[in-house]
N, C-alpha and C positions, 0 to 999 in steps of 0.2 A: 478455420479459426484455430489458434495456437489455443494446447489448455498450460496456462501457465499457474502456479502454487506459489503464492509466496507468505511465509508467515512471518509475522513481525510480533515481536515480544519484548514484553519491557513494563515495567510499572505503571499503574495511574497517573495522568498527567506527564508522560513523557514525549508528546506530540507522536504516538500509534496514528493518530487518525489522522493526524495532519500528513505524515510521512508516506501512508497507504493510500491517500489523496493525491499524491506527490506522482509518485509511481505509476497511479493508473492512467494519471495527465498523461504524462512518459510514455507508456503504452499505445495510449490510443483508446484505451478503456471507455473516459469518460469525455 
């Protein structure tokens, strides 16, 4: 298993969670 870090930053409501959703799809994550 790769360990991978990614941080994401940015204001309330600026789609954080959508975009870190995004990413894990991408991954393989989830």
């Amino acid at each position: 298993m790769r360990n991978i870090q990614i941080a994401i930053d940015g204001p309330s409501g600026a789609g954080k969670s959508t975009m870190a959703k995004i990413i894990a799809k991408e991954l393989g994550i989830l």
